[in-house]
C-alpha positions as CSV (number, residue, x, y, z in Angstrom):
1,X,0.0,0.0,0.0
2,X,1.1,3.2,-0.7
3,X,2.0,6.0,2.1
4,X,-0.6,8.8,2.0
5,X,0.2,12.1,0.0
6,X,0.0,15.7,1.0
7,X,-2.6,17.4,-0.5
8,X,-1.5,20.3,-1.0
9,X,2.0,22.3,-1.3
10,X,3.2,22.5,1.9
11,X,5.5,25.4,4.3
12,X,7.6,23.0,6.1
13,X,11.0,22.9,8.2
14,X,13.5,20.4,7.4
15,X,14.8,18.7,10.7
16,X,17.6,18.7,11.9
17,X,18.7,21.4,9.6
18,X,16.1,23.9,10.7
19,X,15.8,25.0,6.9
20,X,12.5,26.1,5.4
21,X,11.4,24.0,2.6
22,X,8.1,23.5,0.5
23,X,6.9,20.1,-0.1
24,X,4.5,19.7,-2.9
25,X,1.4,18.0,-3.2
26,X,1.8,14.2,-3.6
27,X,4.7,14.1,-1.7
28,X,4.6,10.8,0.4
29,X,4.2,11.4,3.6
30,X,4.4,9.0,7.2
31,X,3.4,11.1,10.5
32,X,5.8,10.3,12.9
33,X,4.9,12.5,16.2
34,X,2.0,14.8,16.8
35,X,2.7,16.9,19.7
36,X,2.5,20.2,20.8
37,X,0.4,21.3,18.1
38,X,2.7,20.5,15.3
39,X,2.9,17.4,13.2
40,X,6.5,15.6,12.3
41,X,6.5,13.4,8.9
42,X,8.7,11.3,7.4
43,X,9.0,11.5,3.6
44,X,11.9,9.6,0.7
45,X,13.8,12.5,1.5
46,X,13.9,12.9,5.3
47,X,11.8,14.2,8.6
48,X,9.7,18.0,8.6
49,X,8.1,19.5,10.8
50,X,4.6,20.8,9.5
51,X,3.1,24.0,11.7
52,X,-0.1,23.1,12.5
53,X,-1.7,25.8,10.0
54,X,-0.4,23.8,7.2
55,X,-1.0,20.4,8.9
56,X,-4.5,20.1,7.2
57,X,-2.7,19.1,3.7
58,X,-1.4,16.2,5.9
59,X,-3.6,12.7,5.1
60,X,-4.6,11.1,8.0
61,X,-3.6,14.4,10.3
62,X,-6.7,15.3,12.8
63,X,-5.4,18.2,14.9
64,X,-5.8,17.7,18.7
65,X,-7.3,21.0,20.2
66,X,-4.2,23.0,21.4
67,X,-3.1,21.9,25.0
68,X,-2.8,25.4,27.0
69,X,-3.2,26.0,30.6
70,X,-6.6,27.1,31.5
71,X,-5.0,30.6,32.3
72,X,-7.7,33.4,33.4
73,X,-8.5,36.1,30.7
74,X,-8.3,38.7,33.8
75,X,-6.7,36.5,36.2
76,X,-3.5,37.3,37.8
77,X,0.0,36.2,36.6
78,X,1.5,33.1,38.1
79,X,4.7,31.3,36.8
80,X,2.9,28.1,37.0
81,X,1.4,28.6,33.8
82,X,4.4,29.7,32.0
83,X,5.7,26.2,32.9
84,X,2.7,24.4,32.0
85,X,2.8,26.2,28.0
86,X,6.4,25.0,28.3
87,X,5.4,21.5,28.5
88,X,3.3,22.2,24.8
89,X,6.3,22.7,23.6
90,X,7.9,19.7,22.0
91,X,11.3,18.9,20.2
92,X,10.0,17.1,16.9
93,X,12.3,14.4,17.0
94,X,11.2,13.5,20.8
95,X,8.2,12.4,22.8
96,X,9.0,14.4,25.4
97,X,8.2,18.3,26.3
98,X,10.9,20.6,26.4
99,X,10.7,21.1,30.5
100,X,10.6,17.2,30.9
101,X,13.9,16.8,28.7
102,X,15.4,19.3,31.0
103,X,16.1,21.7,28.4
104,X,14.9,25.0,30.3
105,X,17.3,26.2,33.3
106,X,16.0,29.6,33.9
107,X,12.6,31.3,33.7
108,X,12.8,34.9,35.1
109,X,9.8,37.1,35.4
110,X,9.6,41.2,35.6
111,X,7.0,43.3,35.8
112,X,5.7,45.5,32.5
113,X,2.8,48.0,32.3
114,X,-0.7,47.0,33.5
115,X,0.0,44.9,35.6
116,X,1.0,42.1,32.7
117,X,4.7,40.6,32.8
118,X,7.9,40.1,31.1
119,X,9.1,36.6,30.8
120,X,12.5,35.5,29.5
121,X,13.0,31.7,29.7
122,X,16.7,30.3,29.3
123,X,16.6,26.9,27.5
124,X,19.2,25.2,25.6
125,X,19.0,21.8,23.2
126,X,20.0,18.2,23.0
127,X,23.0,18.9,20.5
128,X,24.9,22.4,19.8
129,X,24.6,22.0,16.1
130,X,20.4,21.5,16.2
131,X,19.1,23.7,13.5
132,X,15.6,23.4,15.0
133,X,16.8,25.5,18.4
134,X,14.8,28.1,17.0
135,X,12.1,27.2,15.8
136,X,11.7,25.2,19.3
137,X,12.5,28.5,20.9
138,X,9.9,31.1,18.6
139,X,7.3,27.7,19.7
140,X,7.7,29.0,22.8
141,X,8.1,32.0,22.6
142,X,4.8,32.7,20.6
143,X,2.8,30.1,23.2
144,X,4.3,32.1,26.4
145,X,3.2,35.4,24.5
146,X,0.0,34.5,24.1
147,X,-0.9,34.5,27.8
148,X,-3.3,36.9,28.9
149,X,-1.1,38.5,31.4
150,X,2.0,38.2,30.2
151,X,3.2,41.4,27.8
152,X,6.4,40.2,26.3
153,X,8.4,36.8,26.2
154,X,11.9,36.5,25.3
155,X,13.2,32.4,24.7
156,X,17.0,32.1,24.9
157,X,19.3,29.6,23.4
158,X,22.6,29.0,26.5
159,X,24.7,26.0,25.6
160,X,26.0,26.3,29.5
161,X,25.8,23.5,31.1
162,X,26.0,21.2,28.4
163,X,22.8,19.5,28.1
164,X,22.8,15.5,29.2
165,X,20.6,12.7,29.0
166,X,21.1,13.2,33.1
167,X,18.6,15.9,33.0
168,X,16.0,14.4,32.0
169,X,12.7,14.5,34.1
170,X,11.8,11.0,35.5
171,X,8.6,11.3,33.4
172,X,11.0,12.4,30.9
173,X,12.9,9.3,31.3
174,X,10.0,7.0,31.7
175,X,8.4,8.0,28.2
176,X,11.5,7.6,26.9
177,X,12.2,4.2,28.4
178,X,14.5,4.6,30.3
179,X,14.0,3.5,33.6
């Protein structure tokens, strides 16, 4: 049997290069992960990742509504739910959220005008040379923006400490198998 086909032409990012690519319609496709939002497919050529507005010319694709934490329109700040969006964010090579593969190490919080926040986060990735860092990083950065009380978000790339498979959540480590 033949693997599905997109659709449509298709805005994609090529992993792990992080380049920006069009894949036309027919292209063979396999979904291989569908989380946070996104979907990863595997095609003759290699794995992209497919934004989820684009994601509909995707065979066999049916978006999941878009996990968020149930933050209050006119509730108050708290850093919990910065964490929470974190955990929608997903490298899309990995099962795991980006909080749970340990790659965040520093979420700072200041205040801006009316009463909203300013939120830089500190996050780094499982290899130096990942061309996706930053599309994992805008990810989050757009989903932390998007809170009601938050004003701006800033997502940083630090490469110290070194990332290790040590840093892992234990949820982290038990999706992964390994414990």
């Amino acid at each position: 049997m033949a693997a599905p086909a997109l659709t449509s032409d298709c805005p994609a990012t090529a992993i792990p290069a992080g380049t920006h690519v069009t894949l036309p319609a027919g292209t063979a496709v396999r979904i291989m992960q569908t989380l946070g939002g996104h979907v990863t497919v595997s095609t003759a050529d290699g794995l992209y990742r497919i934004d989820r507005a684009h994601a509909a010319a995707v065979p066999g694709y049916e978006p999941a509504p878009e996990a968020a934490p149930a933050a209050a329109a006119d509730g108050p700040f708290r850093e919990e739910d910065v964490w929470e969006t974190l955990k929608t964010c997903f490298d899309p090579e990995i099962p795991v959220n980006i909080v749970d593969l340990g790659l965040i190490y520093d979420l700072a919080v200041e205040d801006a005008a009316n009463g909203r926040k300013k939120v830089e986060v500190k996050m780094t990735l499982t290899a130096p040379g990942c061309g996706m860092g930053p599309v994992i990083a805008e990810d989050a950065r757009r989903k932390i923006a998007a809170l009601p009380s938050v004003a701006e978000a800033r997502v940083l790339i630090v490469w110290d400490p070194v990332w290790s498979p040590h840093m892992i959540s234990p949820a982290g480590r038990t999706k992964l198998g390994l414990e």
